[in-house]
Jmol script that loads the backbone (N, CA, C; Angstrom):
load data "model"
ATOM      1  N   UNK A   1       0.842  -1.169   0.000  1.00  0.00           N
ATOM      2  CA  UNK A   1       0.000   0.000   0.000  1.00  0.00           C
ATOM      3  C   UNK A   1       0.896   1.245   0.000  1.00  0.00           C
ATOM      4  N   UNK A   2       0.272   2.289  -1.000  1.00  0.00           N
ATOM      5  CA  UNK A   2       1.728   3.486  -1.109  1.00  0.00           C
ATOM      6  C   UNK A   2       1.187   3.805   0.371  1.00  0.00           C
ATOM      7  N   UNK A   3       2.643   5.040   0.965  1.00  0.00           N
ATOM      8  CA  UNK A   3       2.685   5.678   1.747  1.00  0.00           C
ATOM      9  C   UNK A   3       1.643   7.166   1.809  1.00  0.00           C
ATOM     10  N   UNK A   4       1.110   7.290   2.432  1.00  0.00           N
ATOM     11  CA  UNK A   4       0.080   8.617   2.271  1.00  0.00           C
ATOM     12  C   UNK A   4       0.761   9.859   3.529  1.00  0.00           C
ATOM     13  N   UNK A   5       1.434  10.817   2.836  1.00  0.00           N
ATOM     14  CA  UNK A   5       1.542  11.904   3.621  1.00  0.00           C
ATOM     15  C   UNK A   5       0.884  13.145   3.433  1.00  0.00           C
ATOM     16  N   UNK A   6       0.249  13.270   4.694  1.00  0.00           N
ATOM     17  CA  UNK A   6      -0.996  14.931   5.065  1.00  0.00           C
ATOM     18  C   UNK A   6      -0.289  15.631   4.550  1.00  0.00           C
ATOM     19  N   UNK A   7      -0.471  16.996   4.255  1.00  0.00           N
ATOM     20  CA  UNK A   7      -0.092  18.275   4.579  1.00  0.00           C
ATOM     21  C   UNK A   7      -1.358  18.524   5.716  1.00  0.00           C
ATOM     22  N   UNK A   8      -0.531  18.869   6.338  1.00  0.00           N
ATOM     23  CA  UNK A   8      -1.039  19.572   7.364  1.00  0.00           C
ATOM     24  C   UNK A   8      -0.600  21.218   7.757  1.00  0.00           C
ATOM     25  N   UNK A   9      -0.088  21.502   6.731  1.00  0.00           N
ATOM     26  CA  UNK A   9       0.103  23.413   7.233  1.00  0.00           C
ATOM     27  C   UNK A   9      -0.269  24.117   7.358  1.00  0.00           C
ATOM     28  N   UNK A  10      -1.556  23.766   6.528  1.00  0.00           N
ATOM     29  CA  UNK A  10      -3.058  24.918   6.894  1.00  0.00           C
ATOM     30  C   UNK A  10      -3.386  24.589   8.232  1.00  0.00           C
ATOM     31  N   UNK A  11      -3.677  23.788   8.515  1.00  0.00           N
ATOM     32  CA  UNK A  11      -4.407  23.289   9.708  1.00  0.00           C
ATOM     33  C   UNK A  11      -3.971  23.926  10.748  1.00  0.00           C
ATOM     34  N   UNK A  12      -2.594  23.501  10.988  1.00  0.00           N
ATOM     35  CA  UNK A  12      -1.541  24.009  11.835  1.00  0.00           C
ATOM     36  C   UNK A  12      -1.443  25.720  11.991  1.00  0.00           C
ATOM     37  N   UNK A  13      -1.178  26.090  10.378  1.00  0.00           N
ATOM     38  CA  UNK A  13      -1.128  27.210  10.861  1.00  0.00           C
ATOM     39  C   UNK A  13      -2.365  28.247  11.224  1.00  0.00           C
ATOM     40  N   UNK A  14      -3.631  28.086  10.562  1.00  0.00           N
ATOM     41  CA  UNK A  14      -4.616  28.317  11.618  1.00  0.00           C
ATOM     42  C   UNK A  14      -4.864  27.891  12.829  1.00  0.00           C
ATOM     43  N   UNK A  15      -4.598  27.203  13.521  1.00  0.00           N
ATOM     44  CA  UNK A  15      -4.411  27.140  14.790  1.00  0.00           C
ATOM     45  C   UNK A  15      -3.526  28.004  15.619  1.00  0.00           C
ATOM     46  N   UNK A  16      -2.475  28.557  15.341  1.00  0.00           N
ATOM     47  CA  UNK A  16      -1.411  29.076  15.343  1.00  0.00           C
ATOM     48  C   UNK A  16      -2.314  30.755  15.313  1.00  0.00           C
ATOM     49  N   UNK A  17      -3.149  31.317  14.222  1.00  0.00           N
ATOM     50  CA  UNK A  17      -3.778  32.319  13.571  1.00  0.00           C
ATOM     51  C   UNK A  17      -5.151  32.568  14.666  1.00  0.00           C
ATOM     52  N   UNK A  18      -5.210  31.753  15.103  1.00  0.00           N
ATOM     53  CA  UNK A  18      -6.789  31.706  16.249  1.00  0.00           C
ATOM     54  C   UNK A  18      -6.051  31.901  17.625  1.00  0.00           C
ATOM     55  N   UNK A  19      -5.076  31.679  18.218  1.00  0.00           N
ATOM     56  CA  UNK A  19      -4.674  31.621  19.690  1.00  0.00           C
ATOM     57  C   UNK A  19      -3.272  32.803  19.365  1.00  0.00           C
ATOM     58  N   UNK A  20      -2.937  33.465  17.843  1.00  0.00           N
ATOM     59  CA  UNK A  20      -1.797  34.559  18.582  1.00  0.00           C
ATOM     60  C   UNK A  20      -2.533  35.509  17.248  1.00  0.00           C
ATOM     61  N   UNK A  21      -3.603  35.915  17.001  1.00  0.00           N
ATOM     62  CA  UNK A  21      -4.125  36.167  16.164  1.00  0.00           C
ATOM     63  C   UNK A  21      -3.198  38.078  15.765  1.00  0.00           C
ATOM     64  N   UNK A  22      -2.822  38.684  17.039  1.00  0.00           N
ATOM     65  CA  UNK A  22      -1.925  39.429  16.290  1.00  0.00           C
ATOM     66  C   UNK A  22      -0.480  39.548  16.736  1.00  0.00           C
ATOM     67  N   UNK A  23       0.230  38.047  16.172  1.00  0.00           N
ATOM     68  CA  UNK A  23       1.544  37.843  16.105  1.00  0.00           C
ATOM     69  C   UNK A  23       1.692  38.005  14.594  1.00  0.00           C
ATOM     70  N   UNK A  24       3.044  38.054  13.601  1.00  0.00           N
ATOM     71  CA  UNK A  24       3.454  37.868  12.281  1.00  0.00           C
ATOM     72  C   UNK A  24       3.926  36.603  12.396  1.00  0.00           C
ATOM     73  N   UNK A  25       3.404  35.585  11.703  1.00  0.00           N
ATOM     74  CA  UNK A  25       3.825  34.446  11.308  1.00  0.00           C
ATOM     75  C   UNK A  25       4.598  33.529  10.260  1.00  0.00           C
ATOM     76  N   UNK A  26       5.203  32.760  10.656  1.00  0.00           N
ATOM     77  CA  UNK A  26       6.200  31.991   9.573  1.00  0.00           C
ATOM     78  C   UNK A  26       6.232  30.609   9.787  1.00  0.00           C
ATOM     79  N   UNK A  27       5.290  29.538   9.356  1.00  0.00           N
ATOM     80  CA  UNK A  27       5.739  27.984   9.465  1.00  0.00           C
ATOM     81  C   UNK A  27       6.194  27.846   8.339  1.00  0.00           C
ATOM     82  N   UNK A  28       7.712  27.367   8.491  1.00  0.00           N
ATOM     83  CA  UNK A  28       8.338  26.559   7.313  1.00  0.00           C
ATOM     84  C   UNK A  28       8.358  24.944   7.454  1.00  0.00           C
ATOM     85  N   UNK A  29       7.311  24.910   6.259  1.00  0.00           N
ATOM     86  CA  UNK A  29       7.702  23.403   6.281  1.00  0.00           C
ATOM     87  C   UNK A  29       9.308  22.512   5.699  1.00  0.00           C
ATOM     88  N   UNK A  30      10.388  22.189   6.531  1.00  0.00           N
ATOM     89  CA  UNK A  30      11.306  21.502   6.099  1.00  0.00           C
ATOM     90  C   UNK A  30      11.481  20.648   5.193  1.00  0.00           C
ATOM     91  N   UNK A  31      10.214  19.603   5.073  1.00  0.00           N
ATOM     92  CA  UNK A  31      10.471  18.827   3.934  1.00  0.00           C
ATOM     93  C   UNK A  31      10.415  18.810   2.691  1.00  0.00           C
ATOM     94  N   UNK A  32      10.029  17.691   2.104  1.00  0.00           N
ATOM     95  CA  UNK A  32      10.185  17.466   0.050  1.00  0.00           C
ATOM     96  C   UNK A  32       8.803  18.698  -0.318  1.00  0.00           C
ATOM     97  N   UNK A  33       7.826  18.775   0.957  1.00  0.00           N
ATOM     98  CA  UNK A  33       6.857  19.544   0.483  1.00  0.00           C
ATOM     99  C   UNK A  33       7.403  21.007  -0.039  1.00  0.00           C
ATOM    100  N   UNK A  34       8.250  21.354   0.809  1.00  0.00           N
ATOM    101  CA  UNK A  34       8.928  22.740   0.730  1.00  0.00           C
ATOM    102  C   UNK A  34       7.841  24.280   0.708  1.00  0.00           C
ATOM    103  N   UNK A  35       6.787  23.943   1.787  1.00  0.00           N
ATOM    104  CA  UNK A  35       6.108  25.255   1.771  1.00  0.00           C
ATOM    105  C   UNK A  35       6.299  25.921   3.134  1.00  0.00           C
ATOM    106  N   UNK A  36       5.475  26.941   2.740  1.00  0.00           N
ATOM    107  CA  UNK A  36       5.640  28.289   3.895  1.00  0.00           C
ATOM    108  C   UNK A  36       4.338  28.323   3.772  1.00  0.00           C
ATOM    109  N   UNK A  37       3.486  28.445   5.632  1.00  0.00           N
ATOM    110  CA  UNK A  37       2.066  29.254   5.729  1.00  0.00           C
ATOM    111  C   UNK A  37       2.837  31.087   6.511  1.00  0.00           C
ATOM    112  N   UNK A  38       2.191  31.945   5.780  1.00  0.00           N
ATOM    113  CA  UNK A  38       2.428  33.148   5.920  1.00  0.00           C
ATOM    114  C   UNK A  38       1.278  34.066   6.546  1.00  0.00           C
ATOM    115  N   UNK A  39       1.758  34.684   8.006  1.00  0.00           N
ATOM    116  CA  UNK A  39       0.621  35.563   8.438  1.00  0.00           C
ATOM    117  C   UNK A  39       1.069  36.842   8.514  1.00  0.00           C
ATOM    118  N   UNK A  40       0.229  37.787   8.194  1.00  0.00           N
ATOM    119  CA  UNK A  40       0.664  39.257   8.437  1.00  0.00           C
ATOM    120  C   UNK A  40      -0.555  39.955   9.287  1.00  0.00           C
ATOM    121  N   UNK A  41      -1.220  39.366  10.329  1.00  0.00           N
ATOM    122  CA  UNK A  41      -1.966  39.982  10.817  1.00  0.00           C
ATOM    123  C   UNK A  41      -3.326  39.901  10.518  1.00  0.00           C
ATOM    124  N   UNK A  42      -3.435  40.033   9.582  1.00  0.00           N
ATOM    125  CA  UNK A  42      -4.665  40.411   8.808  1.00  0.00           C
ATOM    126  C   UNK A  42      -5.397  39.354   7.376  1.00  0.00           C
ATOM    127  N   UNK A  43      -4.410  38.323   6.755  1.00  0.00           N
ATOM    128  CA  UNK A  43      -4.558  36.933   6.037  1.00  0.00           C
ATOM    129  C   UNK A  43      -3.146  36.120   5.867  1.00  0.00           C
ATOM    130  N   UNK A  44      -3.624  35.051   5.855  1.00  0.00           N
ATOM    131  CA  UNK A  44      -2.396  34.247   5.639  1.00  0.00           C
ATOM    132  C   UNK A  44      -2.271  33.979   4.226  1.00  0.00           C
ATOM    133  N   UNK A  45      -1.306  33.211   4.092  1.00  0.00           N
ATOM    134  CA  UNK A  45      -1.043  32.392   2.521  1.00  0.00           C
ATOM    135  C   UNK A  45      -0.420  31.564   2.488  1.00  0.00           C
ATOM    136  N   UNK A  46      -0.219  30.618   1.726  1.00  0.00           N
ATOM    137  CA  UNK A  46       0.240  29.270   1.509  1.00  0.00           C
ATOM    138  C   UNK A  46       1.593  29.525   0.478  1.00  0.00           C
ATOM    139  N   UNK A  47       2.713  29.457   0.340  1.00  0.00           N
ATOM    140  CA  UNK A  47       4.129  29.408  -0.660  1.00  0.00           C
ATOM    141  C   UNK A  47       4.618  28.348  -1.006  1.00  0.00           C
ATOM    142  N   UNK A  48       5.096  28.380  -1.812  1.00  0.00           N
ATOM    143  CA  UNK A  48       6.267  27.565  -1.631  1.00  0.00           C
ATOM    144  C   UNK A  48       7.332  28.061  -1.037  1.00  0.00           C
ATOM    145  N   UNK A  49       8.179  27.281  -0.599  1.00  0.00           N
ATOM    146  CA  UNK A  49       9.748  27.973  -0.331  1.00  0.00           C
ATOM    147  C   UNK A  49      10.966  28.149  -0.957  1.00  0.00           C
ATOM    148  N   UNK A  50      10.423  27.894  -2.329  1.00  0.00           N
ATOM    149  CA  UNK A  50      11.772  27.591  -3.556  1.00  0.00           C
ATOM    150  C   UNK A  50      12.336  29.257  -3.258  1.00  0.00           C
ATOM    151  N   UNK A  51      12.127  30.032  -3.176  1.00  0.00           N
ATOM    152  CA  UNK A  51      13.237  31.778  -2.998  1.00  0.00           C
ATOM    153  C   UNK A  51      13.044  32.277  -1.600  1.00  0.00           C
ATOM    154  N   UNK A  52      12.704  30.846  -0.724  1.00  0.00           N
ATOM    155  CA  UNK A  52      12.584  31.911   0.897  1.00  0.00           C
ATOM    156  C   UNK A  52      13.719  31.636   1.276  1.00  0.00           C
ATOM    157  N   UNK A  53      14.046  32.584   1.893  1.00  0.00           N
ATOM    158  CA  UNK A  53      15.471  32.980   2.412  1.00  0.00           C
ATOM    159  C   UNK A  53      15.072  33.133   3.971  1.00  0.00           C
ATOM    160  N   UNK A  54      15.740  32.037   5.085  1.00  0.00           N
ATOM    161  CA  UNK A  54      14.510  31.663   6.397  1.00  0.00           C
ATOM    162  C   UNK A  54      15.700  33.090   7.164  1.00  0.00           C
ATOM    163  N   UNK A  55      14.632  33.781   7.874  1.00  0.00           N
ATOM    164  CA  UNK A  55      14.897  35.124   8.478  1.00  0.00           C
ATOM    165  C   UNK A  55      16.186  34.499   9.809  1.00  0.00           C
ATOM    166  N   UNK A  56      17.124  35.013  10.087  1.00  0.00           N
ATOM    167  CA  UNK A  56      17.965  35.201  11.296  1.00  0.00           C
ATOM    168  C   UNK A  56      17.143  35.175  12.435  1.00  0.00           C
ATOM    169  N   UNK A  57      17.360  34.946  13.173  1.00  0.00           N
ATOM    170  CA  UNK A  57      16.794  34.503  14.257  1.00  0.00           C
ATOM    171  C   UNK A  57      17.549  35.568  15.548  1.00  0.00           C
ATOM    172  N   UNK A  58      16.219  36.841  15.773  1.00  0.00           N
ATOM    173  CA  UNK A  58      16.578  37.592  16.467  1.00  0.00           C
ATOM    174  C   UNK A  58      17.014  37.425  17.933  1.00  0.00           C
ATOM    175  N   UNK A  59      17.783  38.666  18.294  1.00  0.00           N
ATOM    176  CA  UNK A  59      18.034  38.218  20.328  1.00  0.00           C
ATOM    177  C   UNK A  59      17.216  37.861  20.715  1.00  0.00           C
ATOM    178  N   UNK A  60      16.043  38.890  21.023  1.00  0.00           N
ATOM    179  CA  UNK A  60      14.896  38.023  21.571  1.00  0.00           C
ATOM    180  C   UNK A  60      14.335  36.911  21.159  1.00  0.00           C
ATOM    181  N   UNK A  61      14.811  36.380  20.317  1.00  0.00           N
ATOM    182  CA  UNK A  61      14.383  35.211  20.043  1.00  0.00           C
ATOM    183  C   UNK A  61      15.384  34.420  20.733  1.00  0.00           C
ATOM    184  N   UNK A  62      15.799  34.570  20.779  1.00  0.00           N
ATOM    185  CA  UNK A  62      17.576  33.619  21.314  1.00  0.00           C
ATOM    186  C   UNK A  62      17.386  33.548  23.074  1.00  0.00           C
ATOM    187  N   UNK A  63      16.620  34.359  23.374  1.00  0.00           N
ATOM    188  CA  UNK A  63      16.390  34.534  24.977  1.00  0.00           C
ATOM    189  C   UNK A  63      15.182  33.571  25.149  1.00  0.00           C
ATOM    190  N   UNK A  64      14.280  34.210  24.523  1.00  0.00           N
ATOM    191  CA  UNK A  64      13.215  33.344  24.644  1.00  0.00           C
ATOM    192  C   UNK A  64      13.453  31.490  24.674  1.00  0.00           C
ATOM    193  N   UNK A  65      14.326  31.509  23.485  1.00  0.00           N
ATOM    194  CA  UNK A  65      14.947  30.048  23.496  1.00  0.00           C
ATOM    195  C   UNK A  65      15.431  29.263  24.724  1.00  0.00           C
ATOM    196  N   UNK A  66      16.504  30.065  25.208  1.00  0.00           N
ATOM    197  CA  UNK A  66      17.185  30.268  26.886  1.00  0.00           C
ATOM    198  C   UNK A  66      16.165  29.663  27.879  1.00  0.00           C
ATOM    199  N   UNK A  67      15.449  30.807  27.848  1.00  0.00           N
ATOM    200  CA  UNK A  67      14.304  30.498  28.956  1.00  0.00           C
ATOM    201  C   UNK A  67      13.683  29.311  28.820  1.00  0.00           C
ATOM    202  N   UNK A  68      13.044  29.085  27.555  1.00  0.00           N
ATOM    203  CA  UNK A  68      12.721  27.748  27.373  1.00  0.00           C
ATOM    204  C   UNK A  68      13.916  26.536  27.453  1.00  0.00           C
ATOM    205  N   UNK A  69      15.210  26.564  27.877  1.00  0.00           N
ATOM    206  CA  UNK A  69      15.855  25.465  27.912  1.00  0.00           C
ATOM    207  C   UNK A  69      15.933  25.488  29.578  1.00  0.00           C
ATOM    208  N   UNK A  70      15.959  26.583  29.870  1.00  0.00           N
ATOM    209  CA  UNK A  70      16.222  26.593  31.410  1.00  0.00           C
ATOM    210  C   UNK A  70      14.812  25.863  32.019  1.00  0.00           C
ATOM    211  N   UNK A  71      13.304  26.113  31.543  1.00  0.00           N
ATOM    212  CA  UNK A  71      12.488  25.913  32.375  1.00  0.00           C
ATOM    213  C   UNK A  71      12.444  24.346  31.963  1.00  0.00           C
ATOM    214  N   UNK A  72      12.576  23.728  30.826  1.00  0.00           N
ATOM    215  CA  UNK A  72      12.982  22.225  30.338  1.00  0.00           C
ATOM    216  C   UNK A  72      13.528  21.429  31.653  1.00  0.00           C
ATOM    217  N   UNK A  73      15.170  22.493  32.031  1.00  0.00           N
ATOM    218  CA  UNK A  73      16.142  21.910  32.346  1.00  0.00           C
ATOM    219  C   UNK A  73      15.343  21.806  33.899  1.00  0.00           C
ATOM    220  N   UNK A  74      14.955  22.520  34.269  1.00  0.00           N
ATOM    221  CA  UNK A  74      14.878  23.164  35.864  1.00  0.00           C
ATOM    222  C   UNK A  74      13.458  22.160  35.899  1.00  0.00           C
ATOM    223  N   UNK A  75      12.472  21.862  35.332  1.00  0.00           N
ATOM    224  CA  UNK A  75      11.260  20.853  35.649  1.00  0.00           C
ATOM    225  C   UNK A  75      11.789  19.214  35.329  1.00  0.00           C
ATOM    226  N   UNK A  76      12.708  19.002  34.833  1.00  0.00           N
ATOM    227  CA  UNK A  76      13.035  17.893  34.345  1.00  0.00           C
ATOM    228  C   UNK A  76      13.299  16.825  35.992  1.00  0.00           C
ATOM    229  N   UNK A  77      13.302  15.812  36.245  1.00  0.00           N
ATOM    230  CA  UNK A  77      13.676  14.795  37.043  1.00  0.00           C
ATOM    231  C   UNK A  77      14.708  13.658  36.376  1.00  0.00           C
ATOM    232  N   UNK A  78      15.646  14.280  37.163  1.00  0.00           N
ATOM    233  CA  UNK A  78      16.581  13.309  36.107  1.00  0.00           C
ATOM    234  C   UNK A  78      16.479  11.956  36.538  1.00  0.00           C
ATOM    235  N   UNK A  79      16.149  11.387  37.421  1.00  0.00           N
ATOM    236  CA  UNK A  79      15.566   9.686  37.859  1.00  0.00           C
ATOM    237  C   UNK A  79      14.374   9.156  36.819  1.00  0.00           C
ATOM    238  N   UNK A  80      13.892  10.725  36.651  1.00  0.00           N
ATOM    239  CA  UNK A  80      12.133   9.769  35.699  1.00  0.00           C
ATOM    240  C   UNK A  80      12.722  10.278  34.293  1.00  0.00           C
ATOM    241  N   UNK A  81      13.598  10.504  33.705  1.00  0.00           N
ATOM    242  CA  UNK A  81      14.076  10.638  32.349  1.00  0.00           C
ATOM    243  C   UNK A  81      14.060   9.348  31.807  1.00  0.00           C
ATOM    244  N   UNK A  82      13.203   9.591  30.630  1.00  0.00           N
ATOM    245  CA  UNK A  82      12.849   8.152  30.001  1.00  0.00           C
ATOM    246  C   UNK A  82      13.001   8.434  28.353  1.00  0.00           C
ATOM    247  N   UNK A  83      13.631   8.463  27.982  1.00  0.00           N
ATOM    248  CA  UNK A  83      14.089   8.898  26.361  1.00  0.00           C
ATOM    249  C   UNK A  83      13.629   7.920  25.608  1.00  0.00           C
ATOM    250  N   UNK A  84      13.561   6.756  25.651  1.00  0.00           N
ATOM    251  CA  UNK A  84      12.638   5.439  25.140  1.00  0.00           C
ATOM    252  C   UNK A  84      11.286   6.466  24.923  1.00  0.00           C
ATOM    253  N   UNK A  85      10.588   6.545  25.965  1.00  0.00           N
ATOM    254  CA  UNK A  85       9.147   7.069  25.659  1.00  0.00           C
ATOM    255  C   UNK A  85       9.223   8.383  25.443  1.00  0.00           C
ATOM    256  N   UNK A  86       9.944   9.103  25.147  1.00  0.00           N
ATOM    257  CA  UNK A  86       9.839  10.351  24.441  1.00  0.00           C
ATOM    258  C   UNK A  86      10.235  10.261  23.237  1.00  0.00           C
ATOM    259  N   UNK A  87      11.037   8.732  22.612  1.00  0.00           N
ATOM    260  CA  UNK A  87      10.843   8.877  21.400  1.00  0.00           C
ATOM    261  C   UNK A  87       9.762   8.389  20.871  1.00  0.00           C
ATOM    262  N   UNK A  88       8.747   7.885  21.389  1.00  0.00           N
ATOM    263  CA  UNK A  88       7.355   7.380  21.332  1.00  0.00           C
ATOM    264  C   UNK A  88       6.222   8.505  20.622  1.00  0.00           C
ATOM    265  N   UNK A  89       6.672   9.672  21.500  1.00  0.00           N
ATOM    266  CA  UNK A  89       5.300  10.640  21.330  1.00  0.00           C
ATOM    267  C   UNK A  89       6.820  11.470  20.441  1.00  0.00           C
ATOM    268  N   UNK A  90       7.428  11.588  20.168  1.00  0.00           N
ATOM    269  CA  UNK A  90       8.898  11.886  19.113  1.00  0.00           C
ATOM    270  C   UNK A  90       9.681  12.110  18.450  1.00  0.00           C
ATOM    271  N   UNK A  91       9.405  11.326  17.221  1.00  0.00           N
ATOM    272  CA  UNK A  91      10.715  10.278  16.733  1.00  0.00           C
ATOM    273  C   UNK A  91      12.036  11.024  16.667  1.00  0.00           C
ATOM    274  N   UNK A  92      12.767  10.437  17.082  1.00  0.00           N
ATOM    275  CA  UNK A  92      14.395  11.022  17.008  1.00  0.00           C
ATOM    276  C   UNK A  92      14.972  12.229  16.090  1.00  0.00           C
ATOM    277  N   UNK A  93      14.345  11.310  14.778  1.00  0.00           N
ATOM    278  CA  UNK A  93      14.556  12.354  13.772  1.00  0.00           C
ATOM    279  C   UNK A  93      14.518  13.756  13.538  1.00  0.00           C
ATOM    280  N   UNK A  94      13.145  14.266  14.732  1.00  0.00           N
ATOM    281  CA  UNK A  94      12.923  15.163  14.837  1.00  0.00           C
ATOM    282  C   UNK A  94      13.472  16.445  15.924  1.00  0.00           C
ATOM    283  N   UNK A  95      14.900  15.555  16.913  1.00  0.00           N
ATOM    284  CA  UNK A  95      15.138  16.143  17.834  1.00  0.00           C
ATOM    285  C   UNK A  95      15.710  16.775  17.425  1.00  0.00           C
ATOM    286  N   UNK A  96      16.696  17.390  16.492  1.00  0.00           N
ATOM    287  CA  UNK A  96      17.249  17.889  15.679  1.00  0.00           C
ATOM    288  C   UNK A  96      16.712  19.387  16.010  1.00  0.00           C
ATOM    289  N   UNK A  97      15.415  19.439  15.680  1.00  0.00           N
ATOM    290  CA  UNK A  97      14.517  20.846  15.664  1.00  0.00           C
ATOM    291  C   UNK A  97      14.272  21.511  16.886  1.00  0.00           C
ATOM    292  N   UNK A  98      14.287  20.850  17.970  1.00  0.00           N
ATOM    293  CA  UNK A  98      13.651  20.979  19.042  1.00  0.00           C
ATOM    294  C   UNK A  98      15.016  21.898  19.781  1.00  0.00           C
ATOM    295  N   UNK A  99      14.347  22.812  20.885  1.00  0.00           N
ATOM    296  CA  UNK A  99      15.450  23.827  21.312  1.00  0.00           C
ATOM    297  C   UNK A  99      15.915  22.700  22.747  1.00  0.00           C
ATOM    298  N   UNK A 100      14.717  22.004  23.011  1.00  0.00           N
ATOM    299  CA  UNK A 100      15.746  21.655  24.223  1.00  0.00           C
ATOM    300  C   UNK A 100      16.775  20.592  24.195  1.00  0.00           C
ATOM    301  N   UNK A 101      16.388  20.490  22.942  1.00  0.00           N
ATOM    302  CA  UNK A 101      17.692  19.351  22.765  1.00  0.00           C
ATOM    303  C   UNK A 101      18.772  19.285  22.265  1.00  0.00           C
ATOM    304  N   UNK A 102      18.688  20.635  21.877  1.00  0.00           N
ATOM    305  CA  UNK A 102      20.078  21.278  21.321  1.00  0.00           C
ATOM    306  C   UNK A 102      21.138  22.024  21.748  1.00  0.00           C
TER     307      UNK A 102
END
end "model"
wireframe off; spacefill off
backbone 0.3
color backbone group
């Protein structure tokens, strides 16, 4: 049976569009799909990413990151660390992306 993969970027990124409704938005999708959902406040749009050039990643963004590794680090129990079942809900592949694991 072929493999069937969603897009799911609309979905996502309306969700994203309903709970920060006036943030500016950017989901890049990484894979073979190669799109971008785009918010400016006021409508989104769907791209491709063949000429996006992915924005630098400001201080405050870099803090914000921080904080989120610190509150990771600082709630974590290192006795109940179970990396088996976090690659469960997961997959490895994806830790790559993730700030606290970097």
């Amino acid at each position: 049976m072929p493999r069937v993969v969603l897009n799911v970027i609309e979905n996502l990124g309306q969700h994203f569009v309903k709970r920060l409704p006036h943030q500016n938005l950017i989901i890049h999708d990484a894979s073979s799909r190669g799109l971008l959902f785009l918010y400016d406040t006021k409508q989104y749009q769907i791209q491709s990413n063949k000429y996006f050039i992915v924005p630098s990643i400001l201080k405050e963004e870099k803090e914000y990151q921080q904080l989120w590794k610190t509150f990771f680090q600082t709630i974590a129990i290192e006795e109940r660390k179970k990396p088996d079942l976090q690659m469960q809900f997961m997959p490895k592949k994806y830790w790559k992306d993730l700030i606290e694991f970097s």
